[in-house]
KOLKERO-375540 format. One line per 4 residues: number of its first residue (from 0); their letters; for each residue x, y, z of N, C-alpha, C. Coordinates in steps of 0.05 Angstrom, whole numbers, m for minus. Layout:
NUM = a = X/Y/Z/X/Y/Z/X/Y/Z  ...
//
This chain:
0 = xxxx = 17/m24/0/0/0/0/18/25/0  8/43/m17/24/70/m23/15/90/2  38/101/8/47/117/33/21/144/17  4/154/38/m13/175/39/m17/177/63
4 = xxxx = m13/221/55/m23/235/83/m57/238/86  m67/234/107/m94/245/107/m87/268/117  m109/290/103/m106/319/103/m137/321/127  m136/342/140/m151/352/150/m149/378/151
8 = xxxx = m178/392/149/m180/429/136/m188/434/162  m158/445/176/m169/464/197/m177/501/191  m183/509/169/m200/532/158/m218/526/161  m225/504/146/m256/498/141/m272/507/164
12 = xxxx = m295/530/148/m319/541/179/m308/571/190  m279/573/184/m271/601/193/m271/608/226  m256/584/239/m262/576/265/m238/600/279  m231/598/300/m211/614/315/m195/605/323
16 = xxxx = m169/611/323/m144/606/331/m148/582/349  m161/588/376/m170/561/395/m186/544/380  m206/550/372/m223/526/359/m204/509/339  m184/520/323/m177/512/302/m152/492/321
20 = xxxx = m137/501/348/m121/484/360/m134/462/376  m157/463/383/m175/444/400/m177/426/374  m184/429/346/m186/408/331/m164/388/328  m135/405/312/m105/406/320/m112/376/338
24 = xxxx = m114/388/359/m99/365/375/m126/343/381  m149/341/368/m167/324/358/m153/308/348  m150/325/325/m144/303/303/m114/286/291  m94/303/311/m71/287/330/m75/263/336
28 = xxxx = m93/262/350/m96/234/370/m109/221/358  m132/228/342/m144/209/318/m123/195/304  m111/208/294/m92/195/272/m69/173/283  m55/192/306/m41/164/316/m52/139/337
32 = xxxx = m76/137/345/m92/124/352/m101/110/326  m103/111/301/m103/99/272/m77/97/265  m58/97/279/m31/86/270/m23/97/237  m30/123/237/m31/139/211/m1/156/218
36 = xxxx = 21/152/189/39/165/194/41/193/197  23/210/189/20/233/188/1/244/171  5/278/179/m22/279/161/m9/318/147  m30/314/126/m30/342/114/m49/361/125
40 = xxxx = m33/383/131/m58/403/156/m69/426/141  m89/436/127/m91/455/111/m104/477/134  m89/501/138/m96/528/145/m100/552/136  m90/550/109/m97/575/101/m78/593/95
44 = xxxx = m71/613/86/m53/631/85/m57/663/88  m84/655/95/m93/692/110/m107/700/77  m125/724/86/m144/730/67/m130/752/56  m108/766/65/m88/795/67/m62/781/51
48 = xxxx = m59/754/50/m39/752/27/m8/756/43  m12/754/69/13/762/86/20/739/107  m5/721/105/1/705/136/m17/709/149  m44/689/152/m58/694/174/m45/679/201
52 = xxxx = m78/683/213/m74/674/248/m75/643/247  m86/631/237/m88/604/240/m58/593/229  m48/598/209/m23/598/194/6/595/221  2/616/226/19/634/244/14/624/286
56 = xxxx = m1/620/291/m11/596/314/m6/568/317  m21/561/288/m22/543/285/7/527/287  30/537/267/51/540/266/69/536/292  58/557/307/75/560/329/69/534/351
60 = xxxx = 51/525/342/39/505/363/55/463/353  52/470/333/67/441/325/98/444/323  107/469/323/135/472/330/139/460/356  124/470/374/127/464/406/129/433/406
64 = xxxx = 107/424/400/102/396/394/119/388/385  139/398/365/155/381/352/188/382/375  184/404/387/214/405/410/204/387/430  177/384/441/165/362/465/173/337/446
68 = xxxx = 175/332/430/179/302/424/155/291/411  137/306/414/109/295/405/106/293/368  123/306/357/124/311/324/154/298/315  144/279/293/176/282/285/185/299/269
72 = xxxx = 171/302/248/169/324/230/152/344/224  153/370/218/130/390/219/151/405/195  138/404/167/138/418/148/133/441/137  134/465/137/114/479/123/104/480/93
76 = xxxx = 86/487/81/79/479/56/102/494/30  119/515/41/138/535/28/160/519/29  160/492/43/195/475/45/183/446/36  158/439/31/158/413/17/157/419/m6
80 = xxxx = 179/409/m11/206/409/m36/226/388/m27  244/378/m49/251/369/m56/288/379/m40  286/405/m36/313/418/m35/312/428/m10  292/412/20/288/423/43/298/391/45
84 = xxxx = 314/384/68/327/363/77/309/349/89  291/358/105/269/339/117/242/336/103  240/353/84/213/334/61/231/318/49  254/323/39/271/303/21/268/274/31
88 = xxxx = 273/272/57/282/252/77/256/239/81  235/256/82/206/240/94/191/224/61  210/239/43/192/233/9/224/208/7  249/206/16/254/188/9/238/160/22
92 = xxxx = 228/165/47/221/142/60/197/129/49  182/148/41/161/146/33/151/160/1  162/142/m29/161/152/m43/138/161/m58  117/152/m47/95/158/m61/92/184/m55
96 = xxxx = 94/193/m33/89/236/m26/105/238/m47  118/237/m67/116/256/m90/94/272/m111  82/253/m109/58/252/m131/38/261/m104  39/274/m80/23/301/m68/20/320/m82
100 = xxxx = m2/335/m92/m1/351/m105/10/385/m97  13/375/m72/31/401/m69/60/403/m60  68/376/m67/98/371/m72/118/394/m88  131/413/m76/147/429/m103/124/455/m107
104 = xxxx = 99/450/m95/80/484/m98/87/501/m84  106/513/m63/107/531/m43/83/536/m37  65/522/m24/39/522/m23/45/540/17  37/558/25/47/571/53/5/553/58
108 = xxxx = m6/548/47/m25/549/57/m25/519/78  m7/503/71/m13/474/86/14/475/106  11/450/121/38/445/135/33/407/139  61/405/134/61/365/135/67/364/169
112 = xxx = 61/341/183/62/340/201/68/308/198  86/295/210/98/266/216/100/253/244  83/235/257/92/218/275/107/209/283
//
């Protein structure tokens, strides 16, 4: 079976920074409770074209996660590429995340997140 992220749209509904982290860590525990290697997190990239709040929170919150030990990897959608050492590393393990369609898009709107 070919290596796939399940994505979950924390935008979706136009929720708030907390609402959007209460899901966050929903759907955390969903996934590795499904023994799911990770997932694709879609937030958005602000309506101003600069970086919203969910983006920018959101962000700051799986960083943490990722220094507690709780993340192995946390991506942003501007470094899954090919020429960022840790999408390289997570797409050699798993070759099928190439053919993600936002593999190589500087997409700022998503972030990869790895167990």
């Amino acid at each position: 079976m070919a290596a796939q992220l399940r994505i979950v749209n924390l935008e979706d509904g136009m929720p708030s920074l907390e609402q959007a982290r209460a899901r966050l860590g929903t759907e955390l525990q969903r996934r590795r409770a499904a023994r799911d290697f990770g997932l694709k997190i879609i937030h958005g990239y602000g309506s101003t074209g600069v970086g919203g709040t969910l983006r920018v929170g959101l962000g700051a919150t799986l960083m943490k996660l990722k220094r507690d030990g709780q993340l192995r990897h946390v991506i942003f959608g501007e470094n899954w590429r090919a020429s960022d050492a840790d999408a390289w590393a997570v797409v050699k393990q798993h070759p099928a995340l190439k053919q993600d369609c936002d593999w190589g898009r500087g997409n700022r709107g998503i972030t990869i997140v790895l167990f």
